[in-house]
N, C-alpha and C positions, 0 to 999 in steps of 0.2 A: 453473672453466669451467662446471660444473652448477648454479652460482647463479645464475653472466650467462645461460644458459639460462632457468631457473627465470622471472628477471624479466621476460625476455621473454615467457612467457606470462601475464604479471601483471601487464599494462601501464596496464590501466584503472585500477583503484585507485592505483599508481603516479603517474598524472596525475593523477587527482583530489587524491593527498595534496598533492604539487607546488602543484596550483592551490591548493588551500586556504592555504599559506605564502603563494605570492605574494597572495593576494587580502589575508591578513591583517599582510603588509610593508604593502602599497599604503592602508589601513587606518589605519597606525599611521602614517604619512610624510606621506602627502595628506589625508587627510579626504575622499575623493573616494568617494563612494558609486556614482557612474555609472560609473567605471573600476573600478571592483572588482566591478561588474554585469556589464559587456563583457566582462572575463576569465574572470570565471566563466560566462558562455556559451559562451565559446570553450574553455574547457578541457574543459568536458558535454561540448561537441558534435566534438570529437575523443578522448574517450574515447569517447562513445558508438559513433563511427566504428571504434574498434577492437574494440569489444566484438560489435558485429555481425562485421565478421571474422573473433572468434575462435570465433564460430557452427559454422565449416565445420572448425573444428581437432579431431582426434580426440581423445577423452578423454584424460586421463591426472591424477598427481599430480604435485607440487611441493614444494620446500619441505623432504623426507623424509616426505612422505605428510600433511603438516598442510592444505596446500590442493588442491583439485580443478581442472581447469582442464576447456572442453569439454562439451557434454552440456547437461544440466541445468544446471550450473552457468555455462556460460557464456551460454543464456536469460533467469536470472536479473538477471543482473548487467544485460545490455542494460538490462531490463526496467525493474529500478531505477535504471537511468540515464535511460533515455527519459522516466518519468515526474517524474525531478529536474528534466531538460532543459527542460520544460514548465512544469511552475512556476516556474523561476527566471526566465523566459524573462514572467509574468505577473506578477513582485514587483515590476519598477520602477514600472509605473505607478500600480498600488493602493498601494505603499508611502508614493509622491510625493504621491499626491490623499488620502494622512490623513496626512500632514504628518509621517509618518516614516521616510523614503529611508536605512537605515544600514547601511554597508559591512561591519559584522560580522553579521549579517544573511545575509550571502551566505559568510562565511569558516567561520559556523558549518554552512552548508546543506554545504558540501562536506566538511567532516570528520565529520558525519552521514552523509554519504554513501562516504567512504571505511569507515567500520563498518556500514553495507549490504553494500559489495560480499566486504567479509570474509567476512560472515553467508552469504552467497550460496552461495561456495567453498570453506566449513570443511568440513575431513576429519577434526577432531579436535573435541575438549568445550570446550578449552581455548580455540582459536580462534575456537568459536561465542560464548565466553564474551566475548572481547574485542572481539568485532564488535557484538557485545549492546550493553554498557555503554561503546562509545565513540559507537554511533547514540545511543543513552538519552539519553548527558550533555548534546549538543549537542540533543538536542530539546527538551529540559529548558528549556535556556535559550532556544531559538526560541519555545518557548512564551509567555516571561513575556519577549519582546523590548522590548514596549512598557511600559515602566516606569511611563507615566506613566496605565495604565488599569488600575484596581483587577482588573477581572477578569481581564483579562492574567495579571497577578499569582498570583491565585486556581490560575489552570488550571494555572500554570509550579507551581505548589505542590504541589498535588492529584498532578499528572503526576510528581513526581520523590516525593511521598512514597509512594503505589503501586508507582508503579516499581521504586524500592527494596526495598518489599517483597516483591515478586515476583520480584526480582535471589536475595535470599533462600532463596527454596524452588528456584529454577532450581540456583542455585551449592551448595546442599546436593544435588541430585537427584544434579550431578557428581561430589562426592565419595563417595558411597553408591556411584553404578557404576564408579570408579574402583575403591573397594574390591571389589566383585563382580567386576572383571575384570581388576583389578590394571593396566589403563589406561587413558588417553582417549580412542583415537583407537577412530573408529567401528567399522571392519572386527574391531578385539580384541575388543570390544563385542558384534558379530556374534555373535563365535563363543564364545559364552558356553552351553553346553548343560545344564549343571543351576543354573537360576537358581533361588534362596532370597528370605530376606525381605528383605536390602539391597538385596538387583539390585531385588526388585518397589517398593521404597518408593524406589530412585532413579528406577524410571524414571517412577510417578507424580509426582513432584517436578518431575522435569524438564519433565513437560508440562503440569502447572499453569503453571510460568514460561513457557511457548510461549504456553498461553492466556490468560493476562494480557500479554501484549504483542499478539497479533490480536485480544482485546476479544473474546474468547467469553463466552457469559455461561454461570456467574454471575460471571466475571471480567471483565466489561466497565464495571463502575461509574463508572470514569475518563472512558468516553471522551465521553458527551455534555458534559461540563462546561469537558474541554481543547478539545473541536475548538470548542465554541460562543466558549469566550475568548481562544480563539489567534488571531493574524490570517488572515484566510480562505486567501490562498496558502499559508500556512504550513499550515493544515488539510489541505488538498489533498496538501500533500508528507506529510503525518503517514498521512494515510488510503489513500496509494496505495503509495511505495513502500518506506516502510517494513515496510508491511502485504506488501508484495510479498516484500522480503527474509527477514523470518523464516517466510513460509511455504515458501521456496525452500528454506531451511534444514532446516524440518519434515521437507521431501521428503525431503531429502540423507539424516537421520539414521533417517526411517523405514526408508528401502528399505537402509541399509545396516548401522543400528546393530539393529535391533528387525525382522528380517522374518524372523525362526524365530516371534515371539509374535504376529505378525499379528492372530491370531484375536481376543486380550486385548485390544489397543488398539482393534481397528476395533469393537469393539463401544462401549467410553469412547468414541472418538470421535463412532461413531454418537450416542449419545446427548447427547453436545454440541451436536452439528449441529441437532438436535432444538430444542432449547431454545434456542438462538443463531437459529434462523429464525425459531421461533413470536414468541419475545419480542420481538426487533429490528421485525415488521413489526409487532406488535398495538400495543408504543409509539409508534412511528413515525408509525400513525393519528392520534393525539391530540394531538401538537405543534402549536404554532402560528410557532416559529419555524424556519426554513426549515435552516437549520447544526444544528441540534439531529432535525431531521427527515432528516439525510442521514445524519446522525451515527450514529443507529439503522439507516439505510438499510443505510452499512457493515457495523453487527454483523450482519445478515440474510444481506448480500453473503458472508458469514467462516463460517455456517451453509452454505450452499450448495456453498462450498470445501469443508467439510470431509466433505460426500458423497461428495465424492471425493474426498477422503485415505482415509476409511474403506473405501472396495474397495478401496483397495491394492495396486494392478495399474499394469503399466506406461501403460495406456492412459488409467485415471483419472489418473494423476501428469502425462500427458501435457493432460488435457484441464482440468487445474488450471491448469495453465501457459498453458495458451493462455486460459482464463477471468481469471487477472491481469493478460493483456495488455488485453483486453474490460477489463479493473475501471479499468485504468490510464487508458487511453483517455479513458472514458465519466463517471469520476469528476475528472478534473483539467479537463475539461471544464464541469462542471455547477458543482463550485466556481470557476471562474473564470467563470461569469456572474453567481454569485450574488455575488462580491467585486466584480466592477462595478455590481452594483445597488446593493449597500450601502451604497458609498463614495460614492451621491451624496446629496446634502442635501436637508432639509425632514423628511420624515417618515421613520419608523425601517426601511427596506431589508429587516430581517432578521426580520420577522416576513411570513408568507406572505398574511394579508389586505392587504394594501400593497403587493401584486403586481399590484393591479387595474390592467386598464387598461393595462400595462406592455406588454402585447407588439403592441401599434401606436404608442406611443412613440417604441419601438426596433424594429423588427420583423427585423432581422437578428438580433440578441440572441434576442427571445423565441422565434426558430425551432430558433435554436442549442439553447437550453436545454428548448423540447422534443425535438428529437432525443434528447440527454444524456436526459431523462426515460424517455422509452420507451425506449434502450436498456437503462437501471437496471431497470427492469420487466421487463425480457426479452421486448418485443414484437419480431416480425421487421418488417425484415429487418436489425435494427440486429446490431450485434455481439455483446450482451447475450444477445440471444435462444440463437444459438451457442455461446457458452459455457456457458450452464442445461443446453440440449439435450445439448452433451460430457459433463460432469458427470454428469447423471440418467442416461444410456445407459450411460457405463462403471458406474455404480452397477446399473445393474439387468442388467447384463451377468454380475454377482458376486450377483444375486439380492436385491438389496435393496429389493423394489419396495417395502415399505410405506414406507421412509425418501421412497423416490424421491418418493410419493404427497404426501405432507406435504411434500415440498417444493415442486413443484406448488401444491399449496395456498397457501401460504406465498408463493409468487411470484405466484399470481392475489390476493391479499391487498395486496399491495406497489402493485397500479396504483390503489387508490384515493386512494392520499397524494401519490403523484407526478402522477396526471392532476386532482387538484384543485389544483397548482399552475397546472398549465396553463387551470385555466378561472375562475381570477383573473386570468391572465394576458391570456387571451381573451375572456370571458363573462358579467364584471362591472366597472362604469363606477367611475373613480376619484373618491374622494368629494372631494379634495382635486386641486387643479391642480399638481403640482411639475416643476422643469425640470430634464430628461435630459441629463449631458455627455457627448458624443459619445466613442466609446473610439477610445483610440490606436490608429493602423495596423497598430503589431506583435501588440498585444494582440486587437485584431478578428480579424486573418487568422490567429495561431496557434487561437482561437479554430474559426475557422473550417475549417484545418486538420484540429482535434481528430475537427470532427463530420464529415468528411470520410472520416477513418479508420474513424470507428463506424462509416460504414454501408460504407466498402469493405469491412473485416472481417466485415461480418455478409452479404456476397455471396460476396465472394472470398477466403474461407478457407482454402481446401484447401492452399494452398503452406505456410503457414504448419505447418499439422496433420500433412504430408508432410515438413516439416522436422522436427518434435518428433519423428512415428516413426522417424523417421533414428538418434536419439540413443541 
């Protein structure tokens, strides 16, 4: 009877595994790529209906204490549902218009995303470990989906021989504080009071493998070469909610495995943060192609988060979370104009001088994607802006002003890459005449949607912020 319980509070991931069988039955029977699309909308978008209800359900665990339901964890998982919903919701069309529409495609997005929402609500090492490497494998292969483009290829490569290695130092961190605490699950972990040289060499281990999957540098070497060779939707899901899920995870195990050593991590973190913002935006200047420019965008984005992991207060954890929904928004947005621009012909889309001109072509398009722009920058009154501002205050709230100051820095640095997009877009005449296909209805108005969100959240915030203090 406490398991039919149990699953009841587990219901999202439960439909998502469900959808992923039938998506990959209907796969292997039809060959129908547009019905294994439609299902997988429909089974996002009533998980995601239940995961926003399970918003309002009081904490607790499950499982015998292996998963968390509630709280944070049930943010989480919305979170990385919302931003799956959205891309999947963007693969038909760019999939069809480069002539590779395929129904595994979408069987693998959902059992990536069933080990999202794992990662989301592990209570255990064990759990976080299985959530890890069932997202991994299926991204693995999303990456190198398109067989038949070398660089495809390249990035699915790069992406799983990294990854792997990084699987490595994570799954050795486990066994180290396994031995130090004689178990997995977080709360024994907790209550660990005279940690030696195991405990400290697991717990560094284990946050190298955290920061080689959020692409902290100097562990982010992967990711400008997978996001540039993956397909753009696919990017978008790589950079949002997976990036969502393991820092959801982050949270879970700082504030409940590691909050006696506060002081130790939040200074390694600090200094992550550090180096994860300076380098993300100073690359990020000198790109020329526009996926490889967001790419860095991200690692900057994962600098700013880990401000606030580093105060380590309920309020930062608080204002991380509501900054991943801002990331979630703002970046499944801006790659989903730049995958319509790509995917049209004549000249190469995805280098940013070949923007010229574009946004009176298309002018609903280039408005879209300057909104998506300035909210990345964190100008107000987008949503961006809001989550820098939660961020930097719970940090200097814990006295972190110099972190705070460089980060500041660091986000006034970020609008020369992104507003030079916008003034190819606007401010130089295209040397070349190429013709614009018009975007499909669903794809425009989710589109339009997205930037809709950015700027309600970057007014009307406060429900959302009033919900997280709730938790």
């Amino acid at each position: 009877m406490e398991t039919i319980q149990d699953l009841t509070f587990y219901l999202p991931p439960i439909i998502i595994a469900i959808g992923g069988i039938v998506v990959m039955m209907v796969d292997a029977y039809t060959k129908k790529a547009v019905t294994a699309y439609w299902l997988s909308v429909g089974f996002l978008f009533v998980a995601l209906a239940v995961s926003i209800n399970d918003l309002f359900r009081p904490e607790g665990e499950i499982f015998y204490g292996l998963v968390v339901h509630g709280g944070t964890a049930s943010f989480g998982s919305m979170l990385v549902l919302l931003g799956t919903f959205f891309c999947v919701v963007l693969c038909k069309e760019y999939f069809i218009s480069i002539k590779h529409h395929m129904a595994e495609v979408y069987s693998m997005i959902m059992f990536a995303t069933v080990g999202m929402l794992l990662l989301t609500t592990s209570n255990n090492l064990v759990s976080v470990f299985l959530g890890i490497e069932t997202m991994s494998i299926a991204l693995y292969v999303l990456a190198g989906v398109i067989k038949q483009e070398k660089k495809s290829i390249e990035a699915a490569l790069k992406y799983f021989l990294l990854g792997a290695f990084s699987t490595g130092f994570f799954l050795y961190g486990i066994a180290l504080l396994y031995g130090a605490a004689g178990s997995t699950s977080l709360e024994a972990i907790g209550q660990v009071t005279n940690p030696g040289l195991i405990y400290w060499a697991g717990v560094s281990l284990l946050l190298v493998g955290f920061f080689f999957k959020i692409s902290a540098v100097p562990f982010h070497m992967w990711t400008p070469d997978v996001y540039q060779g993956s397909p753009t939707t696919i990017t978008a899901y790589m950079s949002t909610a997976s990036k969502t899920a393991v820092v959801v995870a982050l949270i879970l195990i700082l504030g409940r495995a590691f909050p006696h050593i506060q002081s130790e991590w939040s200074s390694v973190l600090s200094v992550i943060a550090v180096l994860t913002m300076v380098l993300g935006n100073l690359v990020a200047i000198v790109q020329d192609s526009v996926k490889r420019m967001l790419a860095y965008s991200s690692i900057a984005h994962v600098g700013y988060i880990l401000v606030g992991l580093a105060a380590g207060t309920a309020a930062a954890y608080d204002a991380v979370l509501f900054y991943l929904l801002a990331y979630t928004i703002m970046n499944v947005g801006a790659f989903g104009v730049v995958a319509y621009y790509e995917r049209q012909k004549g000249l190469d889309f995805s280098l940013v001088e070949n923007y010229r001109g574009l946004g009176y072509k298309q002018p609903l398009l280039g408005v879209l994607l300057s909104i998506f722009l300035f909210s990345l920058a964190g100008i107000p009154p987008f949503a961006g802006f809001i989550g820098k501002y939660l961020v930097f205050v719970a940090a200097i709230n814990e006295g972190m002003i110099g972190l705070v100051v460089l980060g500041v820095l660091a986000s006034a640095a970020s609008v020369y890459y992104y507003l030079r997009v916008m003034v190819h877009l606007y401010m130089k005449e295209a040397e070349t005449e190429t013709e614009i296909e018009q975007p499909g209805a669903i794809y425009k108005y989710t589109l339009l949607f997205l930037a809709v969100l950015t700027v309600y959240f970057g007014i009307q915030f406060s429900g959302v912020t009033e919900l997280l203090m709730g938790f």
